[in-house]
Structures are given as structure tokens and as C-alpha cells.
N, C-alpha and C positions, 0 to 999 in steps of 0.2 A: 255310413253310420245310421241312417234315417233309415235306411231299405231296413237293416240289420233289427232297429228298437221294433219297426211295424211287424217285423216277422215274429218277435218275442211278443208282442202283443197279442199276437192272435192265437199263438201257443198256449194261452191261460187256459184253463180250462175248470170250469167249478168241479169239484166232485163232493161226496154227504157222505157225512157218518152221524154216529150219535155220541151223544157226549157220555164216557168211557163206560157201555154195557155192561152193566153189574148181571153176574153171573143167573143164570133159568131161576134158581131156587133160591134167591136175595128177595128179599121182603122190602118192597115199593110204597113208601105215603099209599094210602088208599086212591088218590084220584091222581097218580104218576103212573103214566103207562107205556110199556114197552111195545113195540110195534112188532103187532102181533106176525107169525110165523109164516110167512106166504107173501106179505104184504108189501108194500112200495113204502122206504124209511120216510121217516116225517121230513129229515133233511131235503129226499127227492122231494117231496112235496112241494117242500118251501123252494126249494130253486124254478120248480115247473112254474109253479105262482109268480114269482118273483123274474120270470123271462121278461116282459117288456121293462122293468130297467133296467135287467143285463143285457138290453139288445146291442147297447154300444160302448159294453165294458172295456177299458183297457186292461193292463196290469197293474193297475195302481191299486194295491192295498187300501186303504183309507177309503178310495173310491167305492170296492167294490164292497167292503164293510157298511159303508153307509147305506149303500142301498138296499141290502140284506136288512140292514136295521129296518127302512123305511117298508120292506115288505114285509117283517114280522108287527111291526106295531100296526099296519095295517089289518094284518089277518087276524089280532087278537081283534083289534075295532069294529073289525063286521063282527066279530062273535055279539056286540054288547047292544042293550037295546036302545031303539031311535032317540029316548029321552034321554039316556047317559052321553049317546055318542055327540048330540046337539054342545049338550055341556063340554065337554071334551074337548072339540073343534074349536069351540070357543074361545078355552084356555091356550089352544095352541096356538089362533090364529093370533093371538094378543102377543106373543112373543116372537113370532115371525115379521121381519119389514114387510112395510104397506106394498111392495112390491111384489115377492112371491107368494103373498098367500092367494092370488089366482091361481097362480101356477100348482103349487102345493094342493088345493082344493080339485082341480081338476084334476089331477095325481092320483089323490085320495079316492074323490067318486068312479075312476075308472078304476081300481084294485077293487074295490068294497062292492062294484058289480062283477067283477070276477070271482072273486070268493064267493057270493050267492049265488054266482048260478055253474061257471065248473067245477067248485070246489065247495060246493053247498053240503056235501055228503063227510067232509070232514068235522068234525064235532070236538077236537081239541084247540087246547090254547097254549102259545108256545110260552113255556117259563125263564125259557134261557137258551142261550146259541151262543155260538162263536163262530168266526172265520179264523183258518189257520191257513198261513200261505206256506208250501210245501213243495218243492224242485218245479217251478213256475206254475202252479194249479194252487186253486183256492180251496179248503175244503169246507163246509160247513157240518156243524156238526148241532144238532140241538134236541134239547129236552122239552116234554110236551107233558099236558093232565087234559083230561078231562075236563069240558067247557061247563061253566054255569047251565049254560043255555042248553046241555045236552040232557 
């Protein structure tokens, strides 16, 4: 039974979409962007980003959500400037136990230097995502605009 759940486990596999591609000639909010014709979806993106904490995903749902979550709030937080993001941290680390906010911090400052320097060339900000679990694969799917800061 234990060989059998680790073989299911390793079978996961992430895969990206975007959340439901409204048609070429659909009229977009001005600063919602479709990921232009050639290009690598924002989903790929976020999973490439998002690899050191899927390095030791199981199958667990809830799990692998979470983490997805903590990689997009991430990526919007390097977008924001050092005075907001001080404030921010702030407010979070006040609702975290005294015990994981090293943890959590260190988390944080390793993603916010990977955003700056391999993934410095992207210039959006994710608005919305989901994870849909799908015949044992996760899929992520998500919607992105234009950054303030671009």
C-alpha cells in the first residue's frame, strides 16, 4: 500500500492554463493581458518561479494550492515598492506565530530575489489563479494585468 500511495505521488504532475481564454477579438479591461502569441503562458511562468516549493510536492491538493498561493503573493510583492512591501511584511508577520515568521521571512527574501533577477523581465501582476486537480495532475490556470510598476 505505501510502495503503491509513493508511486501515485510522484505521478502528480503540475500542468498551466489560463483561466477560460476569451476569444482573439474579446475586449480585455485595458491593463488585462492576454499572453501574447509565441510566448511562454503566465501559468508556465508561475510554476518555473514557483519550483523550490514544489520541490517536494506530494498529491495533496490543499498542499500544493498553498504553495501556488504563497508563490503568487510573492510575485505580486516583489512587483510593490520597498516602502509598501516594509508595511506589508509587517502586517503579515503580526498574524503569523512567533515561530514561523523566520521561516516565512526567509521564504519570502529567497522568492523576491528570484523574481528580481530571473524573472525581472516580467512586468505583470497576477489578479487571480486557481489550481484544478485533474486525473492525478494539478493544473494551474491564471489571469494577470499589467504592473503598476511597469
Amino acid at each position: 500500500m505505501r510502495k503503491e500511495r509513493q508511486k501515485h505521488r510522484q505521478s502528480v504532475k503540475p500542468r498551466c492554463d489560463v483561466l477560460s481564454p476569451p476569444p482573439d477579438n474579446a475586449l480585455l479591461p485595458p491593463r488585462i493581458i492576454r499572453t501574447p502569441s509565441g510566448q511562454e503562458k503566465y501559468s508556465a511562468v508561475l510554476l518555473r518561479f514557483a519550483e523550490p516549493l514544489l520541490a517536494d510536492i506530494t498529491d495533496d491538493y490543499a498542499d500544493f494550492n498553498s504553495r501556488i498561493s504563497m508563490a503568487v503573493f510573492v510575485w505580486n510583492y516583489a512587483l510593490l515598492p520597498a516602502s509598501q512591501r516594509r508595511a506589508v511584511l509587517r502586517e503579515i508577520q503580526k498574524s503569523l506565530p512567533w515561530i514561523e515568521r523566520l521561516a516565512f521571512k526567509k521564504t519570502l527574501s529567497t522568492l523576491v530575489k528570484r523574481k528580481e533577477t530571473d524573472f525581472a523581465t516580467y512586468h505583470w501582476q497576477i489578479i487571480m489563479f486557481r489550481v484544478i486537480e485533474s486525473h492525478h495532475e494539478f493544473r494551474v490556470e491564471v489571469m494577470a494585468e499589467l504592473s503598476n510598476a511597469a
